[in-house]
C-alpha positions as CSV (number, residue, x, y, z in Angstrom):
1,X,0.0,0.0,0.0
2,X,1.7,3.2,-1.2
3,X,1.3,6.3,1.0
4,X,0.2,9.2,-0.8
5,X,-0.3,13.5,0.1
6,X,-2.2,15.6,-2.0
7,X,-1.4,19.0,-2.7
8,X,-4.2,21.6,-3.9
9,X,-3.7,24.5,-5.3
10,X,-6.1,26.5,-4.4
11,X,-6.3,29.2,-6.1
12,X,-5.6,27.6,-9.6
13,X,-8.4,25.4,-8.8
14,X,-10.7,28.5,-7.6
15,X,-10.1,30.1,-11.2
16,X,-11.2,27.1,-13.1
17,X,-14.3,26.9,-11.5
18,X,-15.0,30.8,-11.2
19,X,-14.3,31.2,-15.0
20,X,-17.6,29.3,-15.7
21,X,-20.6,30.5,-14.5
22,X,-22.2,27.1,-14.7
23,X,-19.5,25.5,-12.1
24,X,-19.7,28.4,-9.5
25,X,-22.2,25.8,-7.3
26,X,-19.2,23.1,-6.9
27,X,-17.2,26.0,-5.2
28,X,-18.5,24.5,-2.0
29,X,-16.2,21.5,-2.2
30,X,-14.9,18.8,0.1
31,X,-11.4,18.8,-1.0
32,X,-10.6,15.3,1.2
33,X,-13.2,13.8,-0.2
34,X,-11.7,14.7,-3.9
35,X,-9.2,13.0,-2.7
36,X,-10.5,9.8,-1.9
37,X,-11.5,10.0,-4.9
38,X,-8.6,10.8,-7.1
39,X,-6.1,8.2,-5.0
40,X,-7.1,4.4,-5.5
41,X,-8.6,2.7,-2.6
42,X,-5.3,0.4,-2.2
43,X,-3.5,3.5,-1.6
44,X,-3.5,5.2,1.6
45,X,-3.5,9.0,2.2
46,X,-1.2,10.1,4.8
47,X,-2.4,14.4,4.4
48,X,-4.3,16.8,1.9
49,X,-3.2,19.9,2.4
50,X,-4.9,23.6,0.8
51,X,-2.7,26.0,-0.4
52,X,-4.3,29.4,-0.7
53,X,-4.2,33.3,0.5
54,X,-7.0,35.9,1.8
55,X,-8.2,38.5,-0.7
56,X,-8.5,40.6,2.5
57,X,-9.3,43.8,0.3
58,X,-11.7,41.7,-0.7
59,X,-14.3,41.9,2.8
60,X,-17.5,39.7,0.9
61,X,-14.9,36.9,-0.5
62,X,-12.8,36.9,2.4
63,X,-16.0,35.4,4.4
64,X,-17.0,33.1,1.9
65,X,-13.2,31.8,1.8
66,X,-12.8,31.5,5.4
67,X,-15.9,29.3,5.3
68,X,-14.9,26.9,2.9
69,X,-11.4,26.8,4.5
70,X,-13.3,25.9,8.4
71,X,-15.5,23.6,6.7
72,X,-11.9,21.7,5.0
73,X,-10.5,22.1,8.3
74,X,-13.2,20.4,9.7
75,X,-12.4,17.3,7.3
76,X,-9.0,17.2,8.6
77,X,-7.5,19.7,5.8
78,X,-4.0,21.1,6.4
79,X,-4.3,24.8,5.1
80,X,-1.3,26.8,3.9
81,X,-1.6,30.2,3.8
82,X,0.4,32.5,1.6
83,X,-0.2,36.1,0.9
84,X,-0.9,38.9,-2.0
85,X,1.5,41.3,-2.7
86,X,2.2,44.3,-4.6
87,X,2.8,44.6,-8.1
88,X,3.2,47.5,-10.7
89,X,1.0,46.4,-13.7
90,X,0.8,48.1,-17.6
91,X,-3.1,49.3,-18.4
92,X,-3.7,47.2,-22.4
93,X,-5.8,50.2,-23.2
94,X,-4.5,52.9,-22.3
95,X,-0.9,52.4,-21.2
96,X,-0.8,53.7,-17.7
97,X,0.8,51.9,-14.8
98,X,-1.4,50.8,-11.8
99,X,-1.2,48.2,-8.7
100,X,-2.0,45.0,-8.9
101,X,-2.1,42.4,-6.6
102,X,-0.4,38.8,-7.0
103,X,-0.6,36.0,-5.2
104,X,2.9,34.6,-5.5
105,X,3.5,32.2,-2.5
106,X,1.5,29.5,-3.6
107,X,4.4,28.1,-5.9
108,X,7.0,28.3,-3.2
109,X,5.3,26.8,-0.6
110,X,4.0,23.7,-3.0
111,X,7.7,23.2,-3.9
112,X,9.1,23.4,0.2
113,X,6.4,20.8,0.9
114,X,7.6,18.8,-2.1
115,X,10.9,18.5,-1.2
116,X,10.0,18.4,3.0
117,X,8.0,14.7,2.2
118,X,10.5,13.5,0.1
119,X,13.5,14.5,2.7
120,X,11.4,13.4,5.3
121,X,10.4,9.9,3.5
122,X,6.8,10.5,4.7
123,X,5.1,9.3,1.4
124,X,5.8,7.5,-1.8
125,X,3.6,9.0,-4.5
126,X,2.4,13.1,-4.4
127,X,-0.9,14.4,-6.2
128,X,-0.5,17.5,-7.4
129,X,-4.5,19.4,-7.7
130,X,-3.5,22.3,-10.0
131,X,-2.8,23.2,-13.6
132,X,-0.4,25.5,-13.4
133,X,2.9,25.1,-14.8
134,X,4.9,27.1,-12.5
135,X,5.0,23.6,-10.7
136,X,7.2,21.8,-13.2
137,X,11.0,22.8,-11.9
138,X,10.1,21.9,-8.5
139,X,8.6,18.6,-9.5
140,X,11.5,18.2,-12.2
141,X,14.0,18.5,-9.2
142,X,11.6,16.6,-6.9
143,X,12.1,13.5,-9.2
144,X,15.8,13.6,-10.4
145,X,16.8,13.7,-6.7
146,X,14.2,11.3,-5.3
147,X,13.5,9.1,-8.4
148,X,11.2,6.8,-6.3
149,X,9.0,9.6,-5.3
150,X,6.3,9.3,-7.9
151,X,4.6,12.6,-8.8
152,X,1.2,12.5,-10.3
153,X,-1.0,15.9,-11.1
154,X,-4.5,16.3,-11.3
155,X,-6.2,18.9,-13.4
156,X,-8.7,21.4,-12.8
157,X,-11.9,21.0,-15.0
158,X,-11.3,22.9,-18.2
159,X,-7.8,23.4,-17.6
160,X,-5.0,21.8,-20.8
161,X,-1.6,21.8,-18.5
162,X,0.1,19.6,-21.3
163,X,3.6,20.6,-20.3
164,X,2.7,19.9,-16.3
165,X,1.2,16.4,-17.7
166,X,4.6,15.8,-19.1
167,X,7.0,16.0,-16.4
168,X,4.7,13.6,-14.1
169,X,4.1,10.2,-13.9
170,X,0.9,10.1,-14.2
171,X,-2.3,12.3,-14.7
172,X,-6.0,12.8,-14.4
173,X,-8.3,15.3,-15.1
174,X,-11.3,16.3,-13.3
175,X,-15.1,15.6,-14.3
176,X,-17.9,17.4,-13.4
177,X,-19.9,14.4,-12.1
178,X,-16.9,14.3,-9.5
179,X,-17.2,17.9,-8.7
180,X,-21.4,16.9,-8.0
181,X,-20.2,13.8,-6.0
182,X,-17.5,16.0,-3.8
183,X,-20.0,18.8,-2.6
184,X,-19.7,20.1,1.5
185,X,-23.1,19.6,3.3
186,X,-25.4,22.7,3.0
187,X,-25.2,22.9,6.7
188,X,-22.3,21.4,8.4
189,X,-23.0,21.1,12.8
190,X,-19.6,22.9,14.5
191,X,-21.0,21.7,17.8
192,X,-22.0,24.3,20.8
193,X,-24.9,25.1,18.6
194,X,-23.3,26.6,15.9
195,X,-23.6,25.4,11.8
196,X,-22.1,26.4,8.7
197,X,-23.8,27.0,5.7
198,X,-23.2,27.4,1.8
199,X,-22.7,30.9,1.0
200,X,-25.7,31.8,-1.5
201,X,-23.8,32.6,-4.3
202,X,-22.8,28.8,-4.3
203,X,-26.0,26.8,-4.9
């Protein structure tokens, strides 16, 4: 039985599902349960772990976030926060220079966690939720240094990621009807009387 830790991307993931409309209602997803679902029953997973950031000039998306995260902690969901910086951007239409904000952790802290469970022998085979091909040289140096460390990535729905496909072992993409299967309950009991509950936007 091989041990396996999955690593979502968070945001990529986010994006592929707020770039359709149609898909905004999975937003409310169980991202262990994904899980189970993309590693084989004869495997066994040893973490799943969130890597995101808080839109904090963002107040209405910030509570909707921290929702989804509580409800993933619930689950037993590591969560790895990075942050948004700074970043002088070019307007397309009319030339001017403005800030932007980046998220730009997300990459480096996929990567440290790469190389920490491979260091640390703590698993045998790393899923990789994301599409994004900033990923490759860590994964590229991941697997020249640790050749039995299998890397597999699985792909956002409607996302290509042909050059991350090629420098893993294996890939899959997701499907909608796993999106449907891998919903959060509508209300989820916190104990002491409390609940959470879908944000609106989400059904």
């Amino acid at each position: 039985m091989s041990k396996v830790i999955v690593l979502v991307d968070g945001f990529n993931f986010y994006h592929a599902l707020d770039d359709v409309p149609a898909y905004h209602k999975y937003k409310w997803l169980d991202f262990d349960k994904l899980a189970r679902i993309l590693v084989p029953k004869t495997d066994k997973i040893v973490g799943v772990y969130y890597f995101t950031a808080l839109q904090t000039w963002k107040p209405e998306k910030v509570v909707r976030h921290k929702l989804l995260i509580q409800a993933n902690e619930l689950k037993g969901v590591r969560i790895v926060y990075g942050e948004f910086k700074q970043r002088d951007r070019l307007c397309s239409v009319c030339g001017k220079q403005y800030k932007g904000r980046e998220e730009k952790q997300t990459d480096v802290n996929i990567a440290i966690h790469l190389f920490r469970f491979a260091i640390q022998d703590l698993h045998d085979i790393t899923v990789i939720v994301s599409g994004d091909s900033d990923q490759i040289p860590a994964i590229q140096a991941v697997k020249t240094l640790y050749p039995s460390k299998q890397v597999r990535v699985a792909i956002p729905i409607g996302r290509k990621a042909e050059q991350l496909i090629d420098v893993c072992d294996s890939y899959t993409r997701i499907r909608e009807k796993q999106l449907k299967t891998c919903q959060l309950d509508d209300e989820i009991d916190i104990g002491g009387g409390k609940k959470l509950f879908r944000p609106p936007t989400w059904k």
